[in-house]
N, CA and C atoms as an extended XYZ file, in Angstrom:
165
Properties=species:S:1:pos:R:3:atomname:S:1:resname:S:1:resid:I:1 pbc="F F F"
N       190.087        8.275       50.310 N   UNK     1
C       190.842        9.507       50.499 CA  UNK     1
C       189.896       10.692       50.306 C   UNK     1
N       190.505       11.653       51.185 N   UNK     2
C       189.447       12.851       50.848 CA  UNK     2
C       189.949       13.829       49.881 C   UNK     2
N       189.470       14.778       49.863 N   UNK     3
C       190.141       16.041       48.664 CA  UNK     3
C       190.873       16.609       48.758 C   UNK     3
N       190.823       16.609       50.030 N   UNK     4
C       192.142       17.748       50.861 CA  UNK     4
C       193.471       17.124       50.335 C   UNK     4
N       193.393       15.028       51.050 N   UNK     5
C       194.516       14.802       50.789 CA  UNK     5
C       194.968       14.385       48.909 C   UNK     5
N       193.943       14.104       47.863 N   UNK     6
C       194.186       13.674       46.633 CA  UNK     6
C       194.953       15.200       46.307 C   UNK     6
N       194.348       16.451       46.863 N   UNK     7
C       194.673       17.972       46.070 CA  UNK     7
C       196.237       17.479       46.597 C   UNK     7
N       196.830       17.428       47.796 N   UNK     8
C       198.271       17.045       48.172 CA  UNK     8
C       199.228       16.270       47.027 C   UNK     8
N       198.289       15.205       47.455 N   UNK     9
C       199.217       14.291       46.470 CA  UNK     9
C       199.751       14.461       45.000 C   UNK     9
N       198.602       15.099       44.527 N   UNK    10
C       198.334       15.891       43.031 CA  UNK    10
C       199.492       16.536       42.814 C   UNK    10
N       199.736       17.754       44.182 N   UNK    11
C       200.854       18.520       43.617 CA  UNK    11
C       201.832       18.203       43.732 C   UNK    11
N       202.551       16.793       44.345 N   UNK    12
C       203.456       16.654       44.956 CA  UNK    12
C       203.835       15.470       43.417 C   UNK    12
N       203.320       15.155       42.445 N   UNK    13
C       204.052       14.547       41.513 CA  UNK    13
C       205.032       14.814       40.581 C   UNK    13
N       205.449       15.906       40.892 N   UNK    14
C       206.047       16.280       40.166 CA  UNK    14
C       207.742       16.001       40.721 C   UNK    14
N       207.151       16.320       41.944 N   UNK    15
C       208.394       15.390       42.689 CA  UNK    15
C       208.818       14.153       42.837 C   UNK    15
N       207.783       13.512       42.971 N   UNK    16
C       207.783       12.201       43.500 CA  UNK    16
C       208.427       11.506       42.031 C   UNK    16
N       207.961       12.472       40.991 N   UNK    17
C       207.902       11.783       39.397 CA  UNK    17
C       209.937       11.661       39.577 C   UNK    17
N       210.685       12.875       39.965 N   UNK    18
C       211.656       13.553       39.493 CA  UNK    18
C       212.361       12.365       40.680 C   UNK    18
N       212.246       11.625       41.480 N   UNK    19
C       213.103       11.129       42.697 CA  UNK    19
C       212.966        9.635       41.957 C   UNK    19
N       211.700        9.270       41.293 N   UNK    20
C       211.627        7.516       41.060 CA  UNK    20
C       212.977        8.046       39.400 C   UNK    20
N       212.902        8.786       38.318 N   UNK    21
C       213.618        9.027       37.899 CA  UNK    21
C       215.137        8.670       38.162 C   UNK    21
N       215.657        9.590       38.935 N   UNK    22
C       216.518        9.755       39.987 CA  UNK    22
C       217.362        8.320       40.368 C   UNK    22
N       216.246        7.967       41.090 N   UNK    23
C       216.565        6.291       41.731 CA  UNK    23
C       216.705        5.132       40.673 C   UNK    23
N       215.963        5.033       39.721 N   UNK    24
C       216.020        4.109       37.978 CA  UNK    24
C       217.518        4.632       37.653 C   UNK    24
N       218.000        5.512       37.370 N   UNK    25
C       219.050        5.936       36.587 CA  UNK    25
C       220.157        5.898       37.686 C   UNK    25
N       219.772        5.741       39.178 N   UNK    26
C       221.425        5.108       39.642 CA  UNK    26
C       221.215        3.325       40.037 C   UNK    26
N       219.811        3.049       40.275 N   UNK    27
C       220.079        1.977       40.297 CA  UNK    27
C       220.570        1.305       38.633 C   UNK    27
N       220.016        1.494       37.433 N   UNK    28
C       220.781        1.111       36.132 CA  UNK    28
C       222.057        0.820       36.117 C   UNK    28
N       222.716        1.900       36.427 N   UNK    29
C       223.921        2.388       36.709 CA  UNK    29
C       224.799        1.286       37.753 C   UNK    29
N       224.049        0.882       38.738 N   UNK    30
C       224.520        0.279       39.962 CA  UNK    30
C       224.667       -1.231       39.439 C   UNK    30
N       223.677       -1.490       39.087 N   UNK    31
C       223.351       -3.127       38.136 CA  UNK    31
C       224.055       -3.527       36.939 C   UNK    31
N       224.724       -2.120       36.670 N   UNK    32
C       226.052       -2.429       35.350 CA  UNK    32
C       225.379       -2.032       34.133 C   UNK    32
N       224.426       -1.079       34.022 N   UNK    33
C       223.980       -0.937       32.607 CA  UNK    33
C       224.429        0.239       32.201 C   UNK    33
N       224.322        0.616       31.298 N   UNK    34
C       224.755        1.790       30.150 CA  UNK    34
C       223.351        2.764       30.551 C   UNK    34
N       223.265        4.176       30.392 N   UNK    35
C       221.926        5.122       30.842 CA  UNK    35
C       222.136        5.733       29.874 C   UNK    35
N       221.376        6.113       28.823 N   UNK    36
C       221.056        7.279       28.154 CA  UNK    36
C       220.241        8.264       28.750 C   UNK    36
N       221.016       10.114       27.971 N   UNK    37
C       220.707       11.167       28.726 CA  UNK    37
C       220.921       12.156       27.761 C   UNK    37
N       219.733       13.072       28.197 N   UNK    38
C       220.357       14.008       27.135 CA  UNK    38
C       221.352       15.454       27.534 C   UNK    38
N       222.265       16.175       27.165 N   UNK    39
C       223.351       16.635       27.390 CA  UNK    39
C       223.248       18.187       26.691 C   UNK    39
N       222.841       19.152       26.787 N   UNK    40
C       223.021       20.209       25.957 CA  UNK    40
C       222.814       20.097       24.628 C   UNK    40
N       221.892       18.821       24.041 N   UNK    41
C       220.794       19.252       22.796 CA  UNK    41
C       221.380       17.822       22.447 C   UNK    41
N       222.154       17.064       22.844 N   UNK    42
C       223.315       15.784       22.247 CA  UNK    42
C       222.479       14.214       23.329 C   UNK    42
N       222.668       13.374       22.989 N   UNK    43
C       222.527       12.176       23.310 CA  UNK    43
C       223.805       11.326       24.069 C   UNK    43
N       223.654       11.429       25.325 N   UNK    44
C       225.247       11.055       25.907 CA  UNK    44
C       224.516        9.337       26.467 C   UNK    44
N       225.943        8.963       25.965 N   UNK    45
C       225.405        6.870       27.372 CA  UNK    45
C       226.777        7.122       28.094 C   UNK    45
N       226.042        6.992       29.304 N   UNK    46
C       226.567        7.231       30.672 CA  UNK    46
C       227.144        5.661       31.219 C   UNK    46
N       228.016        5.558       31.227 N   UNK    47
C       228.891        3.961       31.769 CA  UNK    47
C       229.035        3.555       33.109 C   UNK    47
N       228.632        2.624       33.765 N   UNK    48
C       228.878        2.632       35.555 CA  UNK    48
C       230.268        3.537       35.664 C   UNK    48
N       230.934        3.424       35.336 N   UNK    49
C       232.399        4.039       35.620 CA  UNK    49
C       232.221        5.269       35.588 C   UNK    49
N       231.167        6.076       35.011 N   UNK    50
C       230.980        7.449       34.821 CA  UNK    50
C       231.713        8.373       33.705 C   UNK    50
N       232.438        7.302       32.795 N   UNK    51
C       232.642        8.059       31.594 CA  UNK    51
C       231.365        8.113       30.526 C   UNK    51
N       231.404        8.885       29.566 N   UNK    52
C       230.625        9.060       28.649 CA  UNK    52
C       231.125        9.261       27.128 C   UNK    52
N       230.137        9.362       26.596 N   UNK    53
C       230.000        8.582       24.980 CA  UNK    53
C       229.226        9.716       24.229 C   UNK    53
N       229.493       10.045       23.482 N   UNK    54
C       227.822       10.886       22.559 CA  UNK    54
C       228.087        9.792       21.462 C   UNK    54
N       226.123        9.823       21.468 N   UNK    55
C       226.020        8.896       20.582 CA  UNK    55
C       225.474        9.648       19.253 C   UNK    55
């Protein structure tokens, strides 16, 4: 790779970081697991059903 394209890629992690995120926490979700998150300073677990919990 050259510089041009590593300088690209470089800036673009921040995105790329925020979408694999993204995709983990609905696939969890999809597979039947419980997600922890944080909520306005609080610790919430998020349920496939989409109710929630503070823990």
């Amino acid at each position: 790779m050259d510089e041009k394209t590593i300088e690209f890629l470089e800036n673009h992690i921040p995105e790329i970081a925020q979408a694999a995120v993204t995709q983990a926490y609905w696939t969890a979700l999809a597979s039947g697991f419980k997600v922890l998150q944080a909520e306005g300073g609080n610790l919430v677990e998020v349920s496939p059903d989409g109710s929630k919990k503070n823990c």
